[in-house]
N, C-alpha and C positions, 0 to 999 in steps of 0.2 A: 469671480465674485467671492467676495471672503465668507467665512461661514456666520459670521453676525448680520451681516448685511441679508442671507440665505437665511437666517432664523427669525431676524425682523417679517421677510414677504412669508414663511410658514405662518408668522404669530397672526400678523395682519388676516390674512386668509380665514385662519380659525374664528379671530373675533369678528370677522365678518360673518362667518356660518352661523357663531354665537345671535350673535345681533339679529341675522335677518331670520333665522328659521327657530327659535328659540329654546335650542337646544341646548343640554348643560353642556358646564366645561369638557366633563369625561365622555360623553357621548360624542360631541365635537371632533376632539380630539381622538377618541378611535375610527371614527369616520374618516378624517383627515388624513390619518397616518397610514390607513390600509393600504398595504399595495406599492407602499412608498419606501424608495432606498434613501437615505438622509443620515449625515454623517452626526453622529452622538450628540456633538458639540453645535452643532443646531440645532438638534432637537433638543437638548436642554435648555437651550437658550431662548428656542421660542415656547417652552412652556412655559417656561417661569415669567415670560412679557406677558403670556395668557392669564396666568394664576395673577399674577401682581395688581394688571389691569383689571382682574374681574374685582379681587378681595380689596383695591382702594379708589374703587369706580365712583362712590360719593362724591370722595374729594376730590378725584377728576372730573366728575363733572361738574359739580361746584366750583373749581375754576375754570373749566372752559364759559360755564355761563359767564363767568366776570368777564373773559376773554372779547367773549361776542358780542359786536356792535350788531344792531338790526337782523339780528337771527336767534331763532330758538336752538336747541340743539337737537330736537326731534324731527326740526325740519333741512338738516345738514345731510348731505347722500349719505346714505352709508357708509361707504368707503372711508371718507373723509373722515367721518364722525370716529370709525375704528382707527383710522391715522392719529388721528387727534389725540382717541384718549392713551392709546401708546404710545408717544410721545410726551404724554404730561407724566404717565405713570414713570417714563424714564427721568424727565426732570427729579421729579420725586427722591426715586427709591433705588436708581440706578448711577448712582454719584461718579463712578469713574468715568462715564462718558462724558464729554462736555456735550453744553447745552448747544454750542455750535454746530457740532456733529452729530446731536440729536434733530435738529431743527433742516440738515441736509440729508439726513438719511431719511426721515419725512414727508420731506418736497417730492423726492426720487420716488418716495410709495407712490405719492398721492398721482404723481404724473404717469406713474407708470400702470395703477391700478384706477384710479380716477376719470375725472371729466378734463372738458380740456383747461379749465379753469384751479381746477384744485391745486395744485402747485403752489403758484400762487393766493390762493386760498388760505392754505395749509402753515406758507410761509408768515404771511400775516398773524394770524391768531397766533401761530407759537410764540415769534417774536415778541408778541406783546404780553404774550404768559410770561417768558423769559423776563423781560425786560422789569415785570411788574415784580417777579417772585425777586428777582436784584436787588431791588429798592427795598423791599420788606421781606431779609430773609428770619427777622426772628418772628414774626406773626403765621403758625402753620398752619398749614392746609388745612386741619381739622377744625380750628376756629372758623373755614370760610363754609363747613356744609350746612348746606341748604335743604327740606325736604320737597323743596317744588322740583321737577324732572323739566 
């Protein structure tokens, strides 16, 4: 397993912790890490999907709502919901990766951490984040946040 793909399921983990026990980033993250051997270049890699995801979580979740047909995002599993917004924050602010390898390394969280549906799930919404931020790459993110949750 490469070390990106190993600092993706660190990050996902954390913003899971994040999310469900709501604990901050740095408390998180020393919980997380205790105890744990993880090669440097992971662990940078999934702090900064931590830090990224927390600090432009707006305007990730301002577009996964556009994303979402017939669902709130409060009412999205967990899991999925942290899949989700790391993955937009990658669209985002993580330009070297393409959107296609963001959108499969994703699927792989959500199936591997998720229900038996998310996969699928996961694949969907992003695609159509993808597809949508294509169409309209000069209108940004920041023009789409919204203060409803």
């Amino acid at each position: 397993m490469g070390e990106r793909r190993r600092g993706r399921e660190y990050a996902l983990q954390m913003l899971y912790q994040i999310d469900m026990g709501g604990e901050g980033p740095q408390e998180a993250a020393s919980t997380f890490w205790e105890g744990k051997r993880v090669p440097d270049e992971s662990r940078r890699f999934a702090e900064g999907l931590v830090q990224g995801t927390l600090e432009h979580l707006p305007e990730i979740d301002a577009l996964l709502r556009e994303g979402l047909v017939h669902w709130r995002l409060p009412r999205i599993a967990a899991v999925d919901r942290s899949v989700l917004r790391m993955a937009v924050y990658e669209f985002l602010c993580e330009k070297e990766t393409p959107p296609i390898v963001v959108i499969d390394e994703a699927i792989e969280l959500a199936k591997r951490f998720g229900g038996e549906e998310s996969g699928v799930f996961v694949n969907g919404v992003l695609d159509g984040i993808r597809k949508r931020m294509e169409s309209h790459p000069s209108s940004g993110p920041s023009a789409r946040v919204t203060p409803e949750g």
